[in-house]
BALOBA-1460 file (C-alpha; in Angstrom, 3 decimals):
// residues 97
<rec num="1" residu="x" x="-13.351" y="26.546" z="99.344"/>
<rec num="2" residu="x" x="-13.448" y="23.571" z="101.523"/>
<rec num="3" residu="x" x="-13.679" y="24.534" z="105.324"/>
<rec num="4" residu="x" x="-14.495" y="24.130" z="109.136"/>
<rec num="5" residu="x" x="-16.422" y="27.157" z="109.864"/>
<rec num="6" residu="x" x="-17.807" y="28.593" z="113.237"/>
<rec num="7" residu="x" x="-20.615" y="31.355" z="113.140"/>
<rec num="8" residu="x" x="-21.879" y="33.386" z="115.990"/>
<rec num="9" residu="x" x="-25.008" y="35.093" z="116.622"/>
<rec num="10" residu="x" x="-24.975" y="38.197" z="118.858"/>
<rec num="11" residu="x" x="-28.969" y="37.776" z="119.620"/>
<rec num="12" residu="x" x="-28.684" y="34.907" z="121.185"/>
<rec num="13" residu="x" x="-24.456" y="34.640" z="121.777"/>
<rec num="14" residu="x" x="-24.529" y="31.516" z="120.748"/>
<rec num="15" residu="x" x="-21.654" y="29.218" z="118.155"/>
<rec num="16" residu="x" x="-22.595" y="26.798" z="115.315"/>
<rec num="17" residu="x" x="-19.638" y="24.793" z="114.576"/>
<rec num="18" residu="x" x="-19.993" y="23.632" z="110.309"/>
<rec num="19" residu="x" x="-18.052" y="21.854" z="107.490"/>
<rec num="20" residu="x" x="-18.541" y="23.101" z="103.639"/>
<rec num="21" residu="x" x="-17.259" y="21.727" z="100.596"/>
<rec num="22" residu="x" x="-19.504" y="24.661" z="98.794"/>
<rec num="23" residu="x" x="-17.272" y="27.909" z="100.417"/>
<rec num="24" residu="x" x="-18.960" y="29.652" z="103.574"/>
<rec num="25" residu="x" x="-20.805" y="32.484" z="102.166"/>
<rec num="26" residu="x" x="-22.796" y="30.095" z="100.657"/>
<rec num="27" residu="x" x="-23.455" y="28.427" z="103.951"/>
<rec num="28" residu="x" x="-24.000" y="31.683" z="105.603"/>
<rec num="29" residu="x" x="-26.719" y="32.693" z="103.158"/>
<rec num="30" residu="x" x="-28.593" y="29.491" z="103.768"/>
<rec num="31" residu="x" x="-28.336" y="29.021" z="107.252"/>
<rec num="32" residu="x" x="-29.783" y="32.677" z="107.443"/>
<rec num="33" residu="x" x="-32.574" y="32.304" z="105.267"/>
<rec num="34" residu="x" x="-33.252" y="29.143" z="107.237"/>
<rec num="35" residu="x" x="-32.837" y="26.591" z="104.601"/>
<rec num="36" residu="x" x="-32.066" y="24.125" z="106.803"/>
<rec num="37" residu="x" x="-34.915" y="23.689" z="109.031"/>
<rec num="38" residu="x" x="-34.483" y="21.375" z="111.302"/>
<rec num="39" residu="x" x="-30.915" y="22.022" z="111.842"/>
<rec num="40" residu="x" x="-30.033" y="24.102" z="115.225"/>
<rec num="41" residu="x" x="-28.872" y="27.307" z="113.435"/>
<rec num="42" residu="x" x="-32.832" y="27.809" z="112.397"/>
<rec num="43" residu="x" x="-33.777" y="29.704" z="116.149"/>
<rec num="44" residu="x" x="-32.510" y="33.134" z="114.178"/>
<rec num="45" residu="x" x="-31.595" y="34.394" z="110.943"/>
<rec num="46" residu="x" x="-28.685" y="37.001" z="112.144"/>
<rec num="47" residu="x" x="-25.787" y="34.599" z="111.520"/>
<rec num="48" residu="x" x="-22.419" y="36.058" z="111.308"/>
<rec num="49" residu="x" x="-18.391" y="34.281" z="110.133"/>
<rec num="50" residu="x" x="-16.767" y="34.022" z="113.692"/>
<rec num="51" residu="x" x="-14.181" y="31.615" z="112.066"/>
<rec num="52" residu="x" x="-13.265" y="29.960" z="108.930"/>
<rec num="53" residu="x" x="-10.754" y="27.114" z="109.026"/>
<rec num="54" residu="x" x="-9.643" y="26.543" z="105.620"/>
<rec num="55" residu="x" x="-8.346" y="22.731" z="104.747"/>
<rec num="56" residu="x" x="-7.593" y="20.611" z="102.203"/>
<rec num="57" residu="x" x="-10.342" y="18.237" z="101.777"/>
<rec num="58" residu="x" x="-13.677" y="17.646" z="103.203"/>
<rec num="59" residu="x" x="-12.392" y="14.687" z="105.475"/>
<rec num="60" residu="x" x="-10.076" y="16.839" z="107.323"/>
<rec num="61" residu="x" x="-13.175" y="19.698" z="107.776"/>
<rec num="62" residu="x" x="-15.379" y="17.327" z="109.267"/>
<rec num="63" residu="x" x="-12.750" y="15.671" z="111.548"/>
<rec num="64" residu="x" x="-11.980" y="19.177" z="112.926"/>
<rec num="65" residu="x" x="-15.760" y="20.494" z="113.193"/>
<rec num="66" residu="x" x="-15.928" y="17.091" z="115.558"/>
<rec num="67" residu="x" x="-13.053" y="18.021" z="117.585"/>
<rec num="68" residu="x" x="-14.295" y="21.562" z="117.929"/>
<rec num="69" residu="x" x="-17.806" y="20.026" z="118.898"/>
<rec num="70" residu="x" x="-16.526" y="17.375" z="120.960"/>
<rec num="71" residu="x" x="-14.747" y="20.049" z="123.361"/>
<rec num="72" residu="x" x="-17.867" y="22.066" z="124.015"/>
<rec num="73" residu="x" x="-16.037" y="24.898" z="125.055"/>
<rec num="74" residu="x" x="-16.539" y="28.698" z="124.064"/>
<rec num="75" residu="x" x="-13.171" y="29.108" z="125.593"/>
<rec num="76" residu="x" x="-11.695" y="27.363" z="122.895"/>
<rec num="77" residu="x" x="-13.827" y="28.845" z="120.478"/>
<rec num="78" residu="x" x="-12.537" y="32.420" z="120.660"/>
<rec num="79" residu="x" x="-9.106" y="31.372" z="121.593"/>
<rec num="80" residu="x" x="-9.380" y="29.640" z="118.075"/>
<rec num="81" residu="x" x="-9.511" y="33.278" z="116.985"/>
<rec num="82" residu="x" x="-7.522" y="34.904" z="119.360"/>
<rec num="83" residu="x" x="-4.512" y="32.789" z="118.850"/>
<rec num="84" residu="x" x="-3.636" y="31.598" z="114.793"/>
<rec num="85" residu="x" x="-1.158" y="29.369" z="116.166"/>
<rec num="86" residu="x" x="-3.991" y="27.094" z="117.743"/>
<rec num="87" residu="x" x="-5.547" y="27.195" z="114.434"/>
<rec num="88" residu="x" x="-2.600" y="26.299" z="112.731"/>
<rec num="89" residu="x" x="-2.104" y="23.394" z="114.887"/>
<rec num="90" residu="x" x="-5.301" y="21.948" z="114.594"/>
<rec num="91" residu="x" x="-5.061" y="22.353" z="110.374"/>
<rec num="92" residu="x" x="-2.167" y="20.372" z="110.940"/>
<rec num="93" residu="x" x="-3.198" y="17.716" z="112.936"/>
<rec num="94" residu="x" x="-5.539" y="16.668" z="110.432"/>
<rec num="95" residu="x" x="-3.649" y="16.912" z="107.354"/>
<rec num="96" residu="x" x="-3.251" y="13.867" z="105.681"/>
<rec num="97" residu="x" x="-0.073" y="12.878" z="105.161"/>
């Protein structure tokens, strides 16, 4: 599954914003068995799915993981969540047409 992910970890309450073309459990696994060591989620292994964003290509993943990054805001992290229709929105707005 192709997707803009955002995972949370409740040690530090912190957000790491992602893009996958290889599904997110995947991703998970590997950014908690630190595979990717020099990348920011390698502070702590307790990773957990906050959010998965699902799209239609890659392109449109990593154009919303920029936006998402770009607003450095938790608030609009968990309203992401709190409110589908946000999420919706955003799916849209990057949906090739």
């Amino acid at each position: 599954m192709i997707a803009c992910y955002i995972l949370y970890t409740p040690q530090f309450d912190k957000f790491y914003i992602g893009s996958t073309q290889e599904g997110v459990d995947s991703r998970l696994e590997k950014h908690n068995s630190k595979l990717y060591a020099d990348a920011y989620s390698s502070f702590t292994n307790d990773w957990e799915i906050f959010l998965i964003l699902e799209c239609a290509d890659y392109s449109q993943a990593v154009r919303i993981e920029r936006l998402i990054k770009k607003m450095k805001s938790r608030k609009y992290i968990t309203n992401l969540q709190l409110y589908p229709e946000m999420k919706e929105k955003l799916i849209l707005r990057y949906l090739k047409t």
